[in-house]
C-alpha positions in Angstrom: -9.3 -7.0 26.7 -12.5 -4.9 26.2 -12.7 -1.2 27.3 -14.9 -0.5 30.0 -17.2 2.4 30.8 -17.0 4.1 34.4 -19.4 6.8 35.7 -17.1 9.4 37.5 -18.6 10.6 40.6 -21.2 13.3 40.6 -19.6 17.0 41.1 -22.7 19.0 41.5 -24.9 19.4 44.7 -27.8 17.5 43.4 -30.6 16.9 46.0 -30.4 13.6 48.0 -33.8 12.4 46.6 -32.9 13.1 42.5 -29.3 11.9 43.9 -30.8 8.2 44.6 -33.3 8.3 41.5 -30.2 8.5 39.2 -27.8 5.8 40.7 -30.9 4.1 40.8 -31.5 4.0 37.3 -28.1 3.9 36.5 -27.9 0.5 38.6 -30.7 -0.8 36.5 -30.4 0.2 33.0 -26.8 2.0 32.5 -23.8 -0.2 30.9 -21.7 1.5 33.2 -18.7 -1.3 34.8 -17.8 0.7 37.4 -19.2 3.3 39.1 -18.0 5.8 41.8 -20.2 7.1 44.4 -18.9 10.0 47.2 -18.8 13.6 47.6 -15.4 15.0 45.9 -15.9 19.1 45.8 -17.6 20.1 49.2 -18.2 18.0 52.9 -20.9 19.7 54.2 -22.6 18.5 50.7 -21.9 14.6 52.1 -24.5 14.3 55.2 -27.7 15.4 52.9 -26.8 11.9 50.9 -25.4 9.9 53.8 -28.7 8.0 54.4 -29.0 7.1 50.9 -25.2 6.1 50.4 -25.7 1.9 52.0 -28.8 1.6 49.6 -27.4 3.2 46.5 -24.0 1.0 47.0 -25.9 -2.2 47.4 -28.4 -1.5 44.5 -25.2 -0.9 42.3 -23.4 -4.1 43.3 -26.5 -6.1 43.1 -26.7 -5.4 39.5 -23.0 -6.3 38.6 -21.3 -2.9 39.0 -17.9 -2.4 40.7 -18.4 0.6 43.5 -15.6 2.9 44.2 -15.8 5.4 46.9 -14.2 8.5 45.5 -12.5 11.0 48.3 -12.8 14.8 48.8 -10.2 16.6 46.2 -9.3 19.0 49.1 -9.2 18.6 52.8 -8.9 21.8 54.7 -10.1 20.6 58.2 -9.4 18.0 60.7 -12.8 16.6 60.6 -12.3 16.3 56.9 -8.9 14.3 57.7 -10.3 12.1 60.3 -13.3 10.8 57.6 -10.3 10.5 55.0 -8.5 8.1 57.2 -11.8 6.7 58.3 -12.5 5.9 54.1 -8.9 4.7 53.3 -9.1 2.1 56.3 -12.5 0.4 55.4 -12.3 -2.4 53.8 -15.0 -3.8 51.7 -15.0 -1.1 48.8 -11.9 0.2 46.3 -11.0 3.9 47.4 -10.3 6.4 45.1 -7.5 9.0 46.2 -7.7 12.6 44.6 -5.8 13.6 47.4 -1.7 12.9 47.9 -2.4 12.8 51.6 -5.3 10.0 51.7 -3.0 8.4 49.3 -0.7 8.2 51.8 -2.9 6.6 54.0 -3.9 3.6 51.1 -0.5 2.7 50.9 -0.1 -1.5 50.7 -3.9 -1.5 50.2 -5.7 -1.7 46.2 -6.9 1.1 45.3 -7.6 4.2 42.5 -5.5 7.1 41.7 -8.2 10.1 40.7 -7.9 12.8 38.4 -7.1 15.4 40.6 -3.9 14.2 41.6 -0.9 15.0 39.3 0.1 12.2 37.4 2.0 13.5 34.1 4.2 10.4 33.9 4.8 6.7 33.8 7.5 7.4 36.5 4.9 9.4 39.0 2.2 6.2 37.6 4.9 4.0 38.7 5.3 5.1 41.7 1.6 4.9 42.9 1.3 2.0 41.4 4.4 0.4 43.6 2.1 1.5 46.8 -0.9 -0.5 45.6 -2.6 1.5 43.0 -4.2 -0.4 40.3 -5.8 1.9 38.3 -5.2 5.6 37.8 -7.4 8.5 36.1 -5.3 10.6 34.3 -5.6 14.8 34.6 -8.3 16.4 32.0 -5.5 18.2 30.2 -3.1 15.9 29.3 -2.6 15.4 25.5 -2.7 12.5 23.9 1.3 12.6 23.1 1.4 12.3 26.8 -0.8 9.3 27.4 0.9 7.2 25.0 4.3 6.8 26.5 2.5 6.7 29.7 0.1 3.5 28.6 3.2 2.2 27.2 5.0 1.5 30.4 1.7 1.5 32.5 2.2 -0.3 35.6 -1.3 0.0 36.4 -4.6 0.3 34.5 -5.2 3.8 32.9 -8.3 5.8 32.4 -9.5 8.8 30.8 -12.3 11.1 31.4 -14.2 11.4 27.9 -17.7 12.6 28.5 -18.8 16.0 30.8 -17.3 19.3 31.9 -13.9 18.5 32.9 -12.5 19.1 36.3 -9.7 22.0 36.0 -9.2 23.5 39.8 -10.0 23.1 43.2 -10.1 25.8 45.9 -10.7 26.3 49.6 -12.8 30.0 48.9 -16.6 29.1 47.5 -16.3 31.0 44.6 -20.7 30.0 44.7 -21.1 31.8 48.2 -18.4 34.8 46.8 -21.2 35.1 43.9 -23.8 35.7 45.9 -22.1 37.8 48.5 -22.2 34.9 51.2 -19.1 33.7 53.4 -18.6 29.7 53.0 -19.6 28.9 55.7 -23.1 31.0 55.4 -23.1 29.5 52.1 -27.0 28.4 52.4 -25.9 26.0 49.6 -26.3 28.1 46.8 -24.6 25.5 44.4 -27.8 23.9 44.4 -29.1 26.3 42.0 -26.7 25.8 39.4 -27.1 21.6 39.0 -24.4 21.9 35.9 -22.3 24.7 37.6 -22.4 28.1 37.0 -21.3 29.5 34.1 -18.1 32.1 34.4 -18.0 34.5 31.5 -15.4 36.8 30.2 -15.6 40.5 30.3 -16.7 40.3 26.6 -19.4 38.2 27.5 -18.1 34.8 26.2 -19.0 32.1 28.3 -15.4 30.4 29.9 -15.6 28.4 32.7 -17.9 27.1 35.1 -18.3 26.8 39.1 -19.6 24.2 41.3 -18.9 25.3 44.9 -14.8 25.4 45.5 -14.6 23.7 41.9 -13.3 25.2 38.8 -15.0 23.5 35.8 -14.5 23.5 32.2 -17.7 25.5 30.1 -17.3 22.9 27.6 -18.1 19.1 27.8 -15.6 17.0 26.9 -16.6 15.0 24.8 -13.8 11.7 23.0 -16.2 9.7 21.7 -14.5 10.6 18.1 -11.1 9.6 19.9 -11.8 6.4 21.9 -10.3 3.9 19.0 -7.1 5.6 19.2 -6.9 5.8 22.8 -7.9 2.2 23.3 -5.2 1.0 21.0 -2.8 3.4 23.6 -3.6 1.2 25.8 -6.5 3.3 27.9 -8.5 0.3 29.3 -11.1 2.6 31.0 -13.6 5.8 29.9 -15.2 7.8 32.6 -18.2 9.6 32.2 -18.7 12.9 34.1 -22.4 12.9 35.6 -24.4 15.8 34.0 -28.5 16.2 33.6 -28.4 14.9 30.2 -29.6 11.3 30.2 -26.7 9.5 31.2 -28.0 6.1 31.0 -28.5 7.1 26.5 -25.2 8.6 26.7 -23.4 5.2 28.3 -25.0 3.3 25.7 -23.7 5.5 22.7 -20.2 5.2 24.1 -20.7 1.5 24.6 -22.2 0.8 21.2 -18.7 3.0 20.2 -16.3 1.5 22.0 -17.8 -2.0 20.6 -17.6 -1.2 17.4 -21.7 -1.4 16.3 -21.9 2.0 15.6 -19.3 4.8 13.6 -18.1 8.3 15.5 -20.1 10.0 13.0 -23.5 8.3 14.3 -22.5 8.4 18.2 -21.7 11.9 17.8 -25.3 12.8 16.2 -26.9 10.6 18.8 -24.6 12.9 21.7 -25.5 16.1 20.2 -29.2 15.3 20.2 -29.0 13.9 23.9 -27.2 16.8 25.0 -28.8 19.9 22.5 -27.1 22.7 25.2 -23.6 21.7 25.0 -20.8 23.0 23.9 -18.5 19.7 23.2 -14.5 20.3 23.2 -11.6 17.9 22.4 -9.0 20.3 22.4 -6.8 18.9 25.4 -6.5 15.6 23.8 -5.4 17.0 20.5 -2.7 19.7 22.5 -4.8 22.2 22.1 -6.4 24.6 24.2 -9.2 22.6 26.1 -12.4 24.3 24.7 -11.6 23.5 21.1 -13.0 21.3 19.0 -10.9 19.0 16.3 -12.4 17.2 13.9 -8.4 15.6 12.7 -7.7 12.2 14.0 -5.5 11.9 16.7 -2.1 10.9 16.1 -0.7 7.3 17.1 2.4 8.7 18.5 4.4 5.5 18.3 
């Protein structure tokens, strides 16, 4: 069965207008299979793009592309819970959990197990997939030691996040509104000025992490291009692409012309580090390593 590309949903408080634009071009020109649309970090980000959401969802299913709604990471409030419930019981698009308690509320229904929930296992995959799952994202940091026994008694359809900064934490503090000495909910969206997160540096200076809002983010894009061979014959049917400001619809097509075989790691990589000339790129996580290193060695085929 061939792999197929997914575009992970956008993390960053983008403005509603360049929002549209790029699932609008994405819809049109990107080789993306599936794409996921919905707000994951922050809800008072989701009403600036609510207007746009209908349009953007039909635009992406009139060209072929299979929508998933993707929920909040972290609900704090009971409006958030009543729209969680509200987005588990529609019924016309796939729902993807990142949280255990809108996972509750899929149960019996298809749906998509996101990377922010904790699946480390084929017994935890198992388990979803027994309630309906069909697909899961695995965590950033699992190791490719890990994924392999996992794909091996898959019950459900696995994927991996190979392009982007990586999703590490999720908090109920704004560390964005912290940084600029507002309160959350005074935050005057401040994320908005950092479209790639802000970038979190050590005491020596060293750039580390980054922050989006309440998210933790990795400094480094991931970035498995190198690695998707090796993973595919692991049994990973899916690769998800984090949105960032490079141009996503070139950076779909390298994976794609990878993943198909027209093109070598060594050419896709070039092509990635001229699309992308700012970033850092990282593998470590796959390899076991720590997750802002970069390994040139083949993964293993842990058999």
């Amino acid at each position: 069965m061939t792999a197929r590309l997914s575009l992970g949903p956008v993390f960053f408080h983008w403005d509603a207008a360049t929002l549209r634009d790029f699932y609008f071009r994405i819809a049109d020109e990107a080789p993306f299979d599936i794409v996921h649309v919905g707000e994951v970090v922050c809800s008072k980000r989701a009403p600036f793009f609510a207007p746009h959401l209908g349009e953007v969802i039909e635009r992406l299913k009139s060209a072929g592309k299979t929508v998933v709604l993707s929920s909040l990471a972290l609900v704090t409030s009971e409006r958030e819970r009543r729209e969680a419930r509200e987005l588990a019981a529609q019924e016309e698009l796939l729902v993807e959990g990142n949280d255990v308690g809108i996972l509750a509320a899929l149960e019996g229904k298809p749906h998509v197990v996101g990377p922010f929930v904790n699946v480390y296992n084929a017994a935890t995959l198992g388990y979803f997939a027994r309630r309906g799952a069909i697909r899961a994202c695995l965590p950033a940091e699992l190791p490719a030691r890990s994924i392999a026994p996992i794909a091996k008694e898959a019950l459900a359809e696995l994927e991996v996040i190979a392009w982007g900064r990586l999703p590490l934490a999720i908090s109920a503090r704004c560390f964005h509104a912290r940084a600029h000495r507002l309160h959350k909910d005074g935050c005057q969206f401040v994320c908005a000025r950092d479209p790639e997160g802000m970038v979190v540096r050590t005491l020596e200076g060293e750039p580390f992490l980054a922050v989006n809002g309440l998210q933790t983010l990795s400094y480094t894009w991931c970035n498995l291009v190198c690695e998707l061979g090796t993973l595919r014959g692991f049994g990973v049917g899916v690769f998800r692409l984090v949105p960032m400001r490079a141009d996503m619809v070139a950076v779909a097509e390298t994976f794609r012309a990878t993943l198909d075989g027209r093109i070598a790691g060594a050419e896709a990589m070039a092509r990635l580090e001229k699309l992308a000339p700012e970033a850092v790129f990282a593998n470590g996580f796959v390899h076991g390593r720590d997750g802002r290193a970069f390994v040139e060695a083949a993964l293993g085929t842990y058999e």
